[in-house]
N, C-alpha and C positions, 0 to 999 in steps of 0.2 A: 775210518772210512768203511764203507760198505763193502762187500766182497760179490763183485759181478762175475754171476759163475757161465759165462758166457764169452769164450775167448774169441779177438775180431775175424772175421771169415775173409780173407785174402779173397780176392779175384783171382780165378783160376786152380782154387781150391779142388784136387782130385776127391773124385765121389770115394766111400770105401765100399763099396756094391756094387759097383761097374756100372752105375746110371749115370758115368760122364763127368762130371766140374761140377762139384755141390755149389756154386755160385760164379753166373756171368754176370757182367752189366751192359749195356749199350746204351747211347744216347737217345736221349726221346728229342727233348729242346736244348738248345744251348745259347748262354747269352750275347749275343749279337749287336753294334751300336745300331741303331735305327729299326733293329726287325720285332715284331712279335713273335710270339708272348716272349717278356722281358725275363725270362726265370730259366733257370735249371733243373732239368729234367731227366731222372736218368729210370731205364727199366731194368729191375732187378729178377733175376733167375734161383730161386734155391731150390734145393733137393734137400730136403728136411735131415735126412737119418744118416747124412755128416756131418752135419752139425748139430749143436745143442736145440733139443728139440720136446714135444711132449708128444705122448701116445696114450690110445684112447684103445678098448679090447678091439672095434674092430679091424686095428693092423696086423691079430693074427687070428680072431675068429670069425667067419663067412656074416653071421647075423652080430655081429657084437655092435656093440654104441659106440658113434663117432664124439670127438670133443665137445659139440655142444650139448652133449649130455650134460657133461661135469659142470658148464656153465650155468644151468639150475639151483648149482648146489657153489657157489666161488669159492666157499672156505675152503674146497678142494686145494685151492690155489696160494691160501697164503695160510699163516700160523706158525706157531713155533715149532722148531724142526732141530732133529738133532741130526749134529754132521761126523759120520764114523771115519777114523783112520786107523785101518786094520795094519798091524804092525810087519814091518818090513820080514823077507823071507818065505811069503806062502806062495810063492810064485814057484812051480817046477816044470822040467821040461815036461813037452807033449810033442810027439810026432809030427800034427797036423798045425798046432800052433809054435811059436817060439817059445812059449811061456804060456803058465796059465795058474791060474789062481780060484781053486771053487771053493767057496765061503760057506762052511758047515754052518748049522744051528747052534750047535758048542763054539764056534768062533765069536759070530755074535755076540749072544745071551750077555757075558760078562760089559757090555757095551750098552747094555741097554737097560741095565738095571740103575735103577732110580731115578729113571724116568718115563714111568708109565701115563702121565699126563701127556706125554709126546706122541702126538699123529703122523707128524714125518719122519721119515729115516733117508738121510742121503749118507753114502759110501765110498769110499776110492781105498789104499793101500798106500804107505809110506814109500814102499819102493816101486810105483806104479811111473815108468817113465812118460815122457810127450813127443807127438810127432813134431813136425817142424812148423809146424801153423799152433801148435801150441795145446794140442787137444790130446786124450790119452791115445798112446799110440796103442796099432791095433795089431801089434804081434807079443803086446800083456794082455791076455784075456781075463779079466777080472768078472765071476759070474755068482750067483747065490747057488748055492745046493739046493736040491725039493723041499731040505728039513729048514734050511734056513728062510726058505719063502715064505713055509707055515707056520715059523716062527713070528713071520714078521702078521701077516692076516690075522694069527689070534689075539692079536691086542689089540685093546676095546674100541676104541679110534681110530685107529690106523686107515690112511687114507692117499698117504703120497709116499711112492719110493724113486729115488733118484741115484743115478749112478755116475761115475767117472768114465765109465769103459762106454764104447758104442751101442752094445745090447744088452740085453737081460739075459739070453742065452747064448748057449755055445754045443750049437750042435749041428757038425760040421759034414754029418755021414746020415743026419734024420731031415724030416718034414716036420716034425712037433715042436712046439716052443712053450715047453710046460713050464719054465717059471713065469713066463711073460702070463698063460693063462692061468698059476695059481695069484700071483700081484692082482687081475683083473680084475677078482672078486671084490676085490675091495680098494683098490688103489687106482690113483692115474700114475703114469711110469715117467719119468724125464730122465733120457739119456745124453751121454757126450758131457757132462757138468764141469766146469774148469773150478777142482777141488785142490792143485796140487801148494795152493800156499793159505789155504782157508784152515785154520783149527782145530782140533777134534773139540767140540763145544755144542751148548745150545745158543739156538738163533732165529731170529723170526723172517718167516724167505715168505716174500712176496713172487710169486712163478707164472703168472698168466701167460698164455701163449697166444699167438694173432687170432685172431677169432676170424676161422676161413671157413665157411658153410658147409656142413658136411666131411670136412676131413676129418683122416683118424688120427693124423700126424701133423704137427706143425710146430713153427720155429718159436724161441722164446728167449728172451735173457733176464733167467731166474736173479734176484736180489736176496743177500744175507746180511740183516740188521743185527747190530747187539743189543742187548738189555740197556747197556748205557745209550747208544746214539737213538735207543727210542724216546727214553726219559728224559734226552737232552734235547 
């Protein structure tokens, strides 16, 4: 079976940013004997960046390009992708977090060798646990170091990075979000990823996100193929 890296978004789902309930619903129509319209209708409310989402550079640079840039280009969005599980134990305390976990360029590296044909890289950690809606919880901060960012931007291809944790950074006392802006260069970002029973393996991930005009941010529920259920 596929692996939907996109866990279900509860109603009532708390934001992790303070912008309120990452998802309400209310009714628009509902079916009725004898009334129009005969259907079910319901309006949906999301806040993108608690749940599984994609971002485009300008959610942290003033002039950067919103998502339909990358629509130009769609191989953005699908190909074969390798999925890391960095192994249990890099999580230590931190004052401001419960836990945190920054991912050197020497943690990588050994993960990434012998597959430099590969343009995606998605991440989580073996001991990375879930909040209660089933999404990485956010008191394991899971983030790349700078070396690990420029790790990833110098290979040839490279064009999607995707995470298990909420963001790309973790900087809790600044205004900069310098891994988000070294991924820019060259990558589109998808955070929140529901990685916690996916394999560390290659796989070809289908990722498109709703195509909403002008956003930098928006929702999506990335897909992981195998080799076999392609060829089957």
């Amino acid at each position: 079976m596929p692996y939907i890296l996109s866990p279900p978004v509860p109603v009532g789902r708390s934001g992790v940013w303070g912008e309120g309930d990452a998802y309400l619903r209310s009714k628009i129509y509902e079916i009725k004997p004898g009334a129009l319209p005969p259907v079910h209708y319901d309006e949906h409310l999301l806040r993108p960046h608690s749940i599984t989402h994609a971002e485009a550079p300008g959610h942290v640079l003033k002039d950067g390009v919103n998502l339909d840039h990358y629509f130009a280009r769609p191989q953005y969005f699908f190909g074969w992708t390798l999925v890391i599980r960095l192994p249990a134990g890099g999580y230590v305390e931190d004052e401001v977090a419960h836990r945190i976990n920054r991912v050197r360029a020497d943690d990588l590296a050994p993960h990434l060798e012998g597959h430099n044909d590969i343009s995606k890289v998605l991440i989580t950690a073996e001991d990375s646990p879930l909040d209660e809606d089933g999404f990485h919880a956010s008191h394991h901060v899971l983030v790349l170091e700078e070396s690990a960012a420029h790790l990833l931007i110098e290979r040839p291809s490279f064009d999607l990075f995707g995470t298990s944790y909420r963001s790309c950074d973790y900087q809790p006392e600044g205004i900069d979000r310098p891994i988000h802006k070294i991924l820019f260069e060259r990558a589109v970002v998808l955070e929140y990823l529901a990685l916690a029973d996916v394999p560390a393996d290659r796989y070809f991930l289908s990722a498109f996100p709703v195509r909403l005009d002008g956003s930098t941010e928006s929702p999506l529920a990335p897909v992981l193929y195998t080799r076999e259920e392609l060829e089957g």
